[in-house]
Phi, psi and omega in degrees: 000118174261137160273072186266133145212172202248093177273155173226147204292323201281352193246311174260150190286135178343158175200146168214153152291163222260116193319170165347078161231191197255177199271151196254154156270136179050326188217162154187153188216161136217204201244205197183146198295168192221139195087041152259341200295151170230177194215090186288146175240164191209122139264138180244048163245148350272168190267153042260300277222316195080181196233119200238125177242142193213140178206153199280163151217135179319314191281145174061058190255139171257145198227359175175150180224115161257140179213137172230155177211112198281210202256321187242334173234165165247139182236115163276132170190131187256155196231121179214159199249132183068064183285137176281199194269162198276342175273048171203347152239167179217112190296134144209131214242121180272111154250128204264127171246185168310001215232281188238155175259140164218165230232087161259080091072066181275112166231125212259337205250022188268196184247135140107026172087350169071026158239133188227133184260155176182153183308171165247141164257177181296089182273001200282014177233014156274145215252153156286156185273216182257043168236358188075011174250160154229143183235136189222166165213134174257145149284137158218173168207168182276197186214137190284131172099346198290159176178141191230159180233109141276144175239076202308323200289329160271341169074055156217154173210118183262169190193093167246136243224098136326147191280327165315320185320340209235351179085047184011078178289158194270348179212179170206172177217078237260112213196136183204175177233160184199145198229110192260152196236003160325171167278149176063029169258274182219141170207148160193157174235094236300131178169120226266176165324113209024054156267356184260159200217340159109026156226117196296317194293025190234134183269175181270111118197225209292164160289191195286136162213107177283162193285153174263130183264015181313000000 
């Protein structure tokens, strides 16, 4: 599956990765602050650059990111308030191994359970033009065994990942997002409190969790 999109630096909130911690065994989880989620609007008067408008909203706020990591999967999970309906949404989970950053990708309206995995790419030496976008495009495909359960009533999006997908890493390091892909609708991505350094194209995240050899 290729994928384009078009971000704009004046519409999301800033993101840095989280300094120096230490590494957790098999699980780790925390919250995200409530009342970030936002809802971007695009004019394109005036011209060339348009009018990028941004305002909160209750729905699709992520309130907690979890991660476990057996001997055979890493399990993703988002816990979010006003999860849209699964045909409006899109899950995207950053996992940093010792190797590589990958992308895996929950579309409820995809084939094979709507999980699609890909390398990420590297935005940080990509410059915006002189309007604040970049256009980019990622590959993913699914992975055998990969799979997610969304829960509108619970306000979760599960993602469980074999660990071979990823080239079975001795750790991984988790950062993710969220989308109602509706019109107006909502989007936010998890990043706790002075995780931002003011470059959006660097993702937030979690410390290391290594696999359990139990």
């Amino acid at each position: 599956m290729i994928r384009r999109l078009a971000l704009l630096a004046a519409a999301l909130v800033a993101l840095a990765p989280l300094s120096a911690v230490p590494a957790h065994a098999d699980r780790w989880s925390d919250n995200e602050p409530v009342g970030d989620a936002i809802v971007v609007t695009f004019d394109p008067e005036p011209e060339p650059c348009g009018t990028v408008t941004r305002r909160s909203t209750p729905d699709g706020d992520i309130r907690r990111l979890a991660v476990r990591h057996t001997s055979t999967d890493v399990v993703l999970r988002l816990d979010v308030i006003g999860l849209p309906r699964p045909r409006d949404l899109w899950a995207e989970f950053t996992v940093r191994t010792p190797r590589h950053d990958w992308l895996v990708s929950v579309d409820a309206r995809g084939p094979g359970g709507g999980v699609f995995i890909g390398r990420a790419p590297d935005l940080t030496a990509v410059e915006p033009d002189e309007c604040g976008f970049i256009t980019y495009a990622t590959v993913s495909s699914g992975c055998a065994g990969a799979q997610a359960r969304i829960s509108r009533s619970a306000g979760t999006v599960v993602a469980t990942v074999p660990r071979r997908c990823f080239r079975a890493p001795e750790w991984v390091r988790v950062g993710a997002e969220v989308q109602n892909v509706a019109a107006d609708g909502s989007f936010d991505r998890w990043s706790p409190r002075g995780a931002d350094n003011g470059d959006w194209r660097t993702p937030v995240l979690g410390p290391r969790v290594r696999a359990d050899r139990r």
